[in-house]
C-alpha positions in Angstrom: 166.1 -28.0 129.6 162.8 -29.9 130.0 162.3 -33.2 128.0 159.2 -34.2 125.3 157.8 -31.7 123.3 155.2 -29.8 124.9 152.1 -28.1 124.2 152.3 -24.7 122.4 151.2 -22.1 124.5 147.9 -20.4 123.7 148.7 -17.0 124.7 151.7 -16.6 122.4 152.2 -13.0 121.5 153.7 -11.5 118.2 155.7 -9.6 120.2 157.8 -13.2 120.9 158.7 -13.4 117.6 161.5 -11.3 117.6 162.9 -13.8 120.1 162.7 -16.3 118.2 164.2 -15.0 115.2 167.1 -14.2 117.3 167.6 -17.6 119.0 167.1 -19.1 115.2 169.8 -17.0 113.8 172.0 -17.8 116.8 171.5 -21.5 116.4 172.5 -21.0 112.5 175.5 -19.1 113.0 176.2 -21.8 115.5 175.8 -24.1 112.6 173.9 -26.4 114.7 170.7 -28.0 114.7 169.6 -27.3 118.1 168.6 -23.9 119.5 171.3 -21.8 121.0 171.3 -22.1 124.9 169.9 -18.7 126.3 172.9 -16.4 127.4 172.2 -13.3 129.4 174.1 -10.9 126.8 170.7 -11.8 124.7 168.1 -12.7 126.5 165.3 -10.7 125.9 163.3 -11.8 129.8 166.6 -10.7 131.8 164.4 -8.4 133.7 165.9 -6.2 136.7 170.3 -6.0 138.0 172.3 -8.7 137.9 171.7 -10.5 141.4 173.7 -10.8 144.3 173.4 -12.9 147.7 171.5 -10.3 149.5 169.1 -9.2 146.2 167.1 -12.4 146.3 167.5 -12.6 150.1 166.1 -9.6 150.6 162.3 -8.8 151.6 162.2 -6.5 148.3 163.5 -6.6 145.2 164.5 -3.6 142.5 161.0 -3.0 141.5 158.2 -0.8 143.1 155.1 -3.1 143.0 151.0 -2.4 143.4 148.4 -4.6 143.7 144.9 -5.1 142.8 142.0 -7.0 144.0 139.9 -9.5 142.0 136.4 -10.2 142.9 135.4 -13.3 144.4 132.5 -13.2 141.2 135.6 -14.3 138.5 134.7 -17.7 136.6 136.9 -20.9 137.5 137.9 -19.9 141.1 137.8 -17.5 144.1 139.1 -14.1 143.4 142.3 -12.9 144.8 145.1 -10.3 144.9 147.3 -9.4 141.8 150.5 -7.5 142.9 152.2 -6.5 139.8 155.7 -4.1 139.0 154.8 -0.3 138.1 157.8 0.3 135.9 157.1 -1.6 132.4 160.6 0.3 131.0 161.9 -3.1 130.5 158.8 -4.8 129.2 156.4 -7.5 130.2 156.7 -10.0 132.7 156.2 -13.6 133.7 153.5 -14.5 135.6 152.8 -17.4 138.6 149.5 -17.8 140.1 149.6 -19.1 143.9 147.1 -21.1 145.8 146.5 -21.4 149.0 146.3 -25.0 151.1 143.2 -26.7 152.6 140.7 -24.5 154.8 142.9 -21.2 154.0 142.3 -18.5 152.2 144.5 -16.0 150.3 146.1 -14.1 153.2 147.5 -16.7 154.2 150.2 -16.5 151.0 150.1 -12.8 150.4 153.8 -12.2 151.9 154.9 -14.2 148.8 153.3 -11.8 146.5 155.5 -8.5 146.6 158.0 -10.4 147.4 158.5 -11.8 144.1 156.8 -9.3 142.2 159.0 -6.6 143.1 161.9 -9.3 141.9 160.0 -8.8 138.7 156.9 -11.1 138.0 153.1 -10.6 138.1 152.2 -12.3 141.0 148.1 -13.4 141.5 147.8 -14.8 145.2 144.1 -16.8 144.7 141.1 -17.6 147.3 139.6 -21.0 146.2 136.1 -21.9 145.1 135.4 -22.9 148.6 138.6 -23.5 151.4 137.7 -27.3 150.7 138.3 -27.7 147.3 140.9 -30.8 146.9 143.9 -30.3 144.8 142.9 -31.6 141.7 140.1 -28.8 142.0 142.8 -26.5 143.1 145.5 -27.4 139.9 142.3 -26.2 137.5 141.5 -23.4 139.7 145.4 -22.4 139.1 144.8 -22.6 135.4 141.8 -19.9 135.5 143.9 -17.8 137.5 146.5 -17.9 134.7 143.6 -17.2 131.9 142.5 -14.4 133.8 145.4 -12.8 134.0 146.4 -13.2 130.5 143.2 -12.7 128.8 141.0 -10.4 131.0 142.5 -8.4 133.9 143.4 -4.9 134.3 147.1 -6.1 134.3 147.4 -8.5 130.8 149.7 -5.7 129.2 152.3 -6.5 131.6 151.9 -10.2 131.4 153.6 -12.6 128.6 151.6 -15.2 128.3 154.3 -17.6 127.5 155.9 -17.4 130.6 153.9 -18.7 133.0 154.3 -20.5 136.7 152.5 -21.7 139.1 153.0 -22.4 143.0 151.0 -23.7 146.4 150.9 -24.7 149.8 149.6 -27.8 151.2 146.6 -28.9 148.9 147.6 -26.0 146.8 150.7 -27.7 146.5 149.4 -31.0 145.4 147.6 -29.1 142.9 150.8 -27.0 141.8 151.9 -30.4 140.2 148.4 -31.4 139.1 148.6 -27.6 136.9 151.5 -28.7 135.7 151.1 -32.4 134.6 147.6 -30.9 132.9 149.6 -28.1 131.4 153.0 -29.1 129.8 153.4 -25.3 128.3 154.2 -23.7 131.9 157.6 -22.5 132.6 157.9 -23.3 136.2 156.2 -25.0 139.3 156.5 -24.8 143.1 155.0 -26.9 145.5 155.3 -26.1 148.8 154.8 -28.7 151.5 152.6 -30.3 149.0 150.0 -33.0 149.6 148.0 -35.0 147.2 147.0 -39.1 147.2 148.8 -38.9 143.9 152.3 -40.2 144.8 153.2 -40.4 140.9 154.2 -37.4 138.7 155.8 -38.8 136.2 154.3 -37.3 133.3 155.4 -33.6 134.6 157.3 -31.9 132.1 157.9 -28.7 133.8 160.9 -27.6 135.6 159.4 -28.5 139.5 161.4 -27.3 142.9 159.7 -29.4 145.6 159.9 -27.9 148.7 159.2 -30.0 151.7 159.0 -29.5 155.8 161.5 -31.5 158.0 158.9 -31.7 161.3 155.8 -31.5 158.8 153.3 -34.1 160.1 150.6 -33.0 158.0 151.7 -34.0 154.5 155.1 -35.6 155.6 158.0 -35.5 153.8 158.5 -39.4 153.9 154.9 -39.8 152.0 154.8 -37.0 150.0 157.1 -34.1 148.9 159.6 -37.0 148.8 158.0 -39.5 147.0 156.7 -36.6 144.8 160.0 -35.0 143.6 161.6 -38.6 143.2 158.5 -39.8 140.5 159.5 -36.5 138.5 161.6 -37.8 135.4 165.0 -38.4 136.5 165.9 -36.0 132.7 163.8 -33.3 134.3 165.0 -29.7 135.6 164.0 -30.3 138.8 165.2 -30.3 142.8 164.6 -30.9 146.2 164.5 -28.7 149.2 163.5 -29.4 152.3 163.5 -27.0 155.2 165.1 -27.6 158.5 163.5 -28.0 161.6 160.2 -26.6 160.0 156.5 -27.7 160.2 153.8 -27.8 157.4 152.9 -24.7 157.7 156.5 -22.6 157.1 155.3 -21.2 153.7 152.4 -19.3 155.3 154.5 -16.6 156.4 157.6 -14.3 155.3 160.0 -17.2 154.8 164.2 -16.1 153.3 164.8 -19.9 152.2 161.5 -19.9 150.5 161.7 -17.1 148.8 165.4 -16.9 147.4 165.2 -20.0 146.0 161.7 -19.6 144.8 163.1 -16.5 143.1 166.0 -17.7 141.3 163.9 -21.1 140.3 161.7 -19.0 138.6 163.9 -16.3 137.3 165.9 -19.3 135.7 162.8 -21.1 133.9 159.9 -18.5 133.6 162.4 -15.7 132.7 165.5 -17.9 131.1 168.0 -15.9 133.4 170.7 -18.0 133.7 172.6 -15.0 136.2 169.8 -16.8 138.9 172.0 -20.1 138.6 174.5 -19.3 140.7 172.3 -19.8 143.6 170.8 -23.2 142.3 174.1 -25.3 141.2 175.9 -26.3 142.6 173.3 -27.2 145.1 173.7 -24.9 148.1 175.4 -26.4 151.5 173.2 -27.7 154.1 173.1 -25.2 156.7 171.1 -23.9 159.7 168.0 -23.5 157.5 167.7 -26.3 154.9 167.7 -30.3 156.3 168.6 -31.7 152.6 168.4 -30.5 148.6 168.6 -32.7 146.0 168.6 -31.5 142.4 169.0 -32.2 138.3 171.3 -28.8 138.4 169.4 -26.4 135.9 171.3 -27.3 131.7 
């Protein structure tokens, strides 16, 4: 679990209260003092079958998934594309809000967004202010994404604003980790070959998978998805992947590594599923596709 105490969330629901009255009772029949861990026999976020090797490998996942465009004239950053599930049977969903890196637009992470939405999250692919904006700019334009969603598109029924992620490539990635050191609340965060001047996070308190390039010359590994996942606290959820053989630019299109363990990093922090750890610790093998992980091992 993450360390310090972090902000509450202002999006809280009263539907979430239920939830916690349920872990409370657990922890007091428990007769402990500390909450329960989260068990999938009750947890109320399972969303979807219990996952196999080829569920979160594959290039869709149990739900059917639409999307929606956002107009470029939002406040607090560029517009973008919400893809979302159609079948709310089993209730809201988490949400992550994606950026894209510098010069690049949208498109260029849109395979991400049914991918993981049809694993069940809302998933809100972003254009930036202007394809210049530097990551710090790009952390805060994260953050409006996130508000938007919860507070004033077409999809905030199906959103719990509670459970909340964020992810991005390049400059989107260095402001990924700015999000999350500004916002202590969020559930999850995913940088993908990530660059900022910023070499220390260690005031993140959010569960962060860093994923880094092998052959990426751009933001390289050595100077910065490195150096960034090693300033994380050492008491933090958090891990290391780096891809093999790949270049800066792997996460800007369909990508199986990315996406399965994007998918069960965020199924096991945004949504609590503990089912998704199985593919997270113990770490996986090095293989043909990643050059070296590292990790805390979710607990």
């Amino acid at each position: 679990m993450r360390t310090g105490t972090p902000t509450p969330s202002p999006y809280r629901r009263a539907a979430q209260l239920g939830a916690t009255a349920v872990a409370a009772a657990a922890t007091a029949v428990a007769g402990v003092g500390a909450a329960a861990p989260v068990h999938a026999d009750d947890n109320p976020h399972e969303r979807g079958p219990d996952p196999t090797e080829s569920s979160v490998e594959a290039p869709r996942g149990h739900f059917d998934v639409d999307e929606e465009s956002v107009s470029g004239l939002v406040s607090g950053f560029g517009g973008g594309t919400i893809y979302y599930p159609t079948d709310t049977s089993e209730g809201d969903f988490g949400a992550v809000a994606v950026a894209p890196g510098y010069t690049a637009t949208e498109s260029s992470m849109s395979w991400l967004g049914p991918r993981l939405a049809s694993q069940g999250f809302v998933v809100f692919t972003i254009d930036t202010n202007t394809t210049v904006d530097q990551p710090n700019s790009r952390g805060r334009q994260l953050e409006s994404a996130l508000d938007y969603l919860v507070e004033d598109s077409d999809v905030t029924d199906r959103v719990d604003g509670d459970r909340l992620a964020v992810m991005g490539h390049s400059m989107g990635g260095g402001g990924t980790l700015a999000a999350a050191e500004d916002r202590p609340e969020l559930e999850a965060a995913i940088p993908l070959t990530g660059w900022h001047t910023q070499k220390d996070w260690s005031g993140v308190q959010v569960p962060t998978m860093v994923v880094g390039a092998e052959r990426d010359s751009i933001a390289s590994v050595t100077t910065h998805s490195e150096p960034f996942y090693e300033s994380l606290p050492g008491s933090l959820d958090k891990a290391y992947l780096e891809l093999d053989g790949a270049n800066h630019f792997a996460p800007n299109m369909s990508n199986t590594t990315i996406a399965k363990y994007s998918i069960s990093w965020l199924k096991r922090f945004v949504d609590d599923d503990t089912r998704y750890e199985q593919f997270l610790c113990p770490p996986p093998a090095f293989d043909s596709d990643i050059e070296e992980y590292r990790d805390t091992c979710p607990h």
